[in-house]
C-alpha positions in Angstrom: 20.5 -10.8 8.1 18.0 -8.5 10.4 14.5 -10.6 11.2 13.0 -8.0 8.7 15.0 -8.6 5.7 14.7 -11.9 6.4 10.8 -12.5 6.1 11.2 -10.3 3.2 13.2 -12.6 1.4 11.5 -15.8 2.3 7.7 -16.0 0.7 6.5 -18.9 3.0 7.9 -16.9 6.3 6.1 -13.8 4.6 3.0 -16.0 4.3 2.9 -16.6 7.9 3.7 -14.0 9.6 1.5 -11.4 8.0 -1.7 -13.6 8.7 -1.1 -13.6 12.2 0.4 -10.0 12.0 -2.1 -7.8 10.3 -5.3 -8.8 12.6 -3.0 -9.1 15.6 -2.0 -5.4 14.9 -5.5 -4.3 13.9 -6.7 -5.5 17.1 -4.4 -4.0 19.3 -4.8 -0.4 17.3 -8.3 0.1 16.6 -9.1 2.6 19.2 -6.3 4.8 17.9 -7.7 6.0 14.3 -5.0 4.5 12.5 -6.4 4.6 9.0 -3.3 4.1 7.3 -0.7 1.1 7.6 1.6 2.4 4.4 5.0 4.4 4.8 4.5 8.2 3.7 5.9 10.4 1.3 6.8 14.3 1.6 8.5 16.3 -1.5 11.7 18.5 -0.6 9.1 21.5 -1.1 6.0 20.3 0.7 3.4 18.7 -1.2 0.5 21.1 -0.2 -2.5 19.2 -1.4 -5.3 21.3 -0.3 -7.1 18.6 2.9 -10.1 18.7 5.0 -9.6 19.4 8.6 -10.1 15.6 9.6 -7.3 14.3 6.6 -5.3 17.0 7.8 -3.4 14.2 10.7 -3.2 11.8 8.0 -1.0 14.1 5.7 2.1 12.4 5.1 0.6 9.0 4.7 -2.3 10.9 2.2 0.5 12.1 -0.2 1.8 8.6 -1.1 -1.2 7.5 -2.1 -1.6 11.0 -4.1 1.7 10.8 -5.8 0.8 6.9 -6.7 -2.9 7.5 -7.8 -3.7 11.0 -8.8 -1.8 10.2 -12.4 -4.7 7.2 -13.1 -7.7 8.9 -14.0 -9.8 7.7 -11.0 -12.9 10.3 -11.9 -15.9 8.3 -12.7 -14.0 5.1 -12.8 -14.2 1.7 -11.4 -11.3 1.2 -9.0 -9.9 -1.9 -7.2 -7.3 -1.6 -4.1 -5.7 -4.1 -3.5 -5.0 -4.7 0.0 -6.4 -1.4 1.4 -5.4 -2.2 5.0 -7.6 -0.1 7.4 -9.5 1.8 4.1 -8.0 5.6 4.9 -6.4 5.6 1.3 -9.1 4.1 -0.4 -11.9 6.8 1.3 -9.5 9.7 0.7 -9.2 8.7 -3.4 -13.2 7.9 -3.3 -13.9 11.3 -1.8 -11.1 13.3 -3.8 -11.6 12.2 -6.8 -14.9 10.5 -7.3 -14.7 7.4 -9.0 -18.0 5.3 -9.8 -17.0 2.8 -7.7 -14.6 2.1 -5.5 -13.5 -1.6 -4.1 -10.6 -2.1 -1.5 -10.0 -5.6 -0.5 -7.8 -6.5 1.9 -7.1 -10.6 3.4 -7.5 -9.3 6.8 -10.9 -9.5 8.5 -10.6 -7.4 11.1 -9.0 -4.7 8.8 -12.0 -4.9 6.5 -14.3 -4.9 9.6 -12.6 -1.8 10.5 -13.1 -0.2 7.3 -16.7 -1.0 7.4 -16.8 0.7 10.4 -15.0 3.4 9.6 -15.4 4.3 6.8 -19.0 5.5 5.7 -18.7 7.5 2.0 -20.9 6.9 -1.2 -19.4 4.7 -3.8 -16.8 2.9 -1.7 -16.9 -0.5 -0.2 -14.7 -3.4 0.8 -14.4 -7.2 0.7 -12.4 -9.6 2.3 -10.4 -11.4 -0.3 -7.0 -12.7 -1.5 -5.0 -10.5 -3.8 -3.7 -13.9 -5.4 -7.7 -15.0 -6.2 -9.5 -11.7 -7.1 -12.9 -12.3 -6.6 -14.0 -10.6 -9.7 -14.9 -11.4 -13.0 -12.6 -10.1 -16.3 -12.3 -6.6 -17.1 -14.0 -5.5 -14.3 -12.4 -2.1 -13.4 -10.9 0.5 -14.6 -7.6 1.4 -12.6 -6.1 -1.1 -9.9 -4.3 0.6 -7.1 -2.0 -1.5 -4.6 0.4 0.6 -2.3 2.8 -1.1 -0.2 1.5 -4.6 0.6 2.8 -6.5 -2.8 6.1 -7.2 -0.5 3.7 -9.5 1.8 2.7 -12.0 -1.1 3.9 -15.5 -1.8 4.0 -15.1 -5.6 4.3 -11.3 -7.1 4.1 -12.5 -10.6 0.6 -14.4 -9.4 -0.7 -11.0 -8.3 0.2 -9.4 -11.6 -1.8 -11.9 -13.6 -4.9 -11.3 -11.2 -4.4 -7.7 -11.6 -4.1 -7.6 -15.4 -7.3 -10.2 -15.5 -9.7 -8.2 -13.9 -8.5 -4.8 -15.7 -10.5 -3.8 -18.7 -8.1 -3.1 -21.9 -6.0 0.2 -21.5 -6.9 0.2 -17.7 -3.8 1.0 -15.4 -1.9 -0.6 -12.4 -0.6 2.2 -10.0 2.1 0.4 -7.9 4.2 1.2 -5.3 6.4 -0.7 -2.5 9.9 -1.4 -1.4 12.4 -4.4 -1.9 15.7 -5.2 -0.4 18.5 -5.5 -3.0 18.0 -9.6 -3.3 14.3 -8.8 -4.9 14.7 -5.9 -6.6 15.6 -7.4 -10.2 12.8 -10.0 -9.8 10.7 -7.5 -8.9 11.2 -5.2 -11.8 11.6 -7.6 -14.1 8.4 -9.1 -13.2 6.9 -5.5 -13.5 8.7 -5.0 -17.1 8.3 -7.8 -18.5 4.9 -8.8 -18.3 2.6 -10.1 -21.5 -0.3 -7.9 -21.0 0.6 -4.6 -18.8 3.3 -2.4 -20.5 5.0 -0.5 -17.5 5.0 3.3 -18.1 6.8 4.5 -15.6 9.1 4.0 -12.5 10.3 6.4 -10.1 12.6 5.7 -7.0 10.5 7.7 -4.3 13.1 6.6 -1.5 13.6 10.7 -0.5 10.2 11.5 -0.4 9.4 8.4 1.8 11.8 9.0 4.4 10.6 12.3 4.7 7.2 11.2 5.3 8.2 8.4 7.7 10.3 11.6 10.0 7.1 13.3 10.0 4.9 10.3 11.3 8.2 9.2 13.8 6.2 10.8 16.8 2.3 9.8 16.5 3.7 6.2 15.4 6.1 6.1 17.8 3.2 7.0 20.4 1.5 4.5 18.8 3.5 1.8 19.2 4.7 2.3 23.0 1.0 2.7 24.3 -0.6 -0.4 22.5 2.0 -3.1 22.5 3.9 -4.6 25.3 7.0 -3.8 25.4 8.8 -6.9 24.1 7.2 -6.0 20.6 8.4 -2.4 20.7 11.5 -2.9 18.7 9.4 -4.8 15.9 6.5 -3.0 16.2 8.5 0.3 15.8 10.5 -1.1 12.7 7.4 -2.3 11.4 6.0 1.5 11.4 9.6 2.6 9.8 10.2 5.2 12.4 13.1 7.7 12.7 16.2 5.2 13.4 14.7 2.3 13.2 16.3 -0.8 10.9 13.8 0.4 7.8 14.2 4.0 8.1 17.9 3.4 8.0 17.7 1.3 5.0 15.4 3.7 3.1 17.9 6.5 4.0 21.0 4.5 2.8 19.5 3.1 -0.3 19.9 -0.5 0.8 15.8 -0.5 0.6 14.7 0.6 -2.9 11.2 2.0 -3.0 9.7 2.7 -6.2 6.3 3.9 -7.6 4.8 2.5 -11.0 2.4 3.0 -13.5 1.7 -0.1 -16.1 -1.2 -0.2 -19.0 -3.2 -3.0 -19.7 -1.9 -3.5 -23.5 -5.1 -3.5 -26.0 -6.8 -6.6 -27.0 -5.8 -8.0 -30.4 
């Protein structure tokens, strides 16, 4: 089994290595403006969301987050992300569609000092904080976003239950990651089946995503070679799923199912 497959099937190797990972990687690429640490997504026609000038590098990575949160209803809302990694989705979604309030929370303190740096726009703010503890009270938000990090966590089904807490009645989870075979019936199941978020919808997003990971192969690629010696450039270039590496393969054959969701929080009685 390759090393990547195998953290994500183990959820105390997944533990570990991300909370040395993320800050180490955060660290070694803040000078380069990399706002985004999710895969990308690119329809067979292109997407064509109308961008400012300075979003305009960030395309490919800006349309997942598009495809997974345009559908929630984020105008005037209160929003939560979830692990927001370096804060370029949550300022896009705050500055597209304006929500009241905006939180993205992320376990890594340098990322969150990043996007306190970064990231200067009304209505948007972030907190360090663990996506298994929320550090909010009930029915605080509106709509809960979490893009591609869920694969990182010890316990999924112990995310869900923080997510539906803190979501008011009929507020929405927007989801989306990947999962090798192993953890995709868990994962769905987990999604499906839970007491107080009825999933809506499910879509396998595995074209789109490849497409977006070819259009980010060269600035990642870049990336990667300039910031990290060079005994991490296999990892740190499978890590940013670029064109040939062990996750862009996977994507393109199927063994590596990503998916986009939306669930409901189900009414109070």
């Amino acid at each position: 089994m390759a090393l990547i497959e195998e953290i994500l099937g183990r959820p105390a190797m997944r533990q570990a290595l991300w909370r040395w990972w993320y800050p180490f990687f955060t660290r070694r690429v803040r000078t380069q403006g990399i706002d985004f640490l999710n895969y990308a997504f690119e329809t067979e026609s292109p997407m064509g969301i109308p961008l400012a000038p300075a979003d305009e590098p960030f395309r490919p990575n800006i349309q997942l987050y598009h495809h997974v949160a345009a559908v929630a209803g984020l105008a005037g809302a209160r929003v939560l992300e979830v692990s927001c990694g370096h804060g370029g989705g949550a300022s896009y979604l705050t500055r597209t569609f304006g929500p009241a309030e905006y939180v993205g929370l992320d376990l890594n303190p340098e990322g969150i000092r990043y996007c306190q740096t970064r990231h200067q726009v009304a209505n948007l703010r972030f907190v360090q904080g663990d996506a298994l503890a929320l550090p909010f009270p009930d029915g605080s938000f509106d709509v809960v976003v979490n893009v591609e990090a869920s694969h990182c966590y010890p316990d999924f089904r112990k995310f869900m239950d923080e997510a539906a807490r803190v979501l008011k009645p009929g507020g929405r989870l927007v989801h989306a990651d990947l999962r090798y075979p192993s953890q995709v019936v868990s994962w769905v199941e987990d999604l499906a089946r839970h007491p107080t978020l009825r999933l809506e919808k499910m879509r396998l997003i595995n074209p789109e995503v490849v497409r977006g990971m070819e259009l980010n192969t060269p600035r990642y690629t870049a990336m990667i070679r300039t910031c990290f010696p060079w005994f991490l450039h296999r990892l740190g270039l499978d890590f940013a799923g670029v064109q040939g590496s062990r996750l862009h393969r996977d994507a393109v054959s199927g063994e590596l199912s990503y998916r986009s969701f939306v669930l409901r929080k189900r009414p109070t009685a």
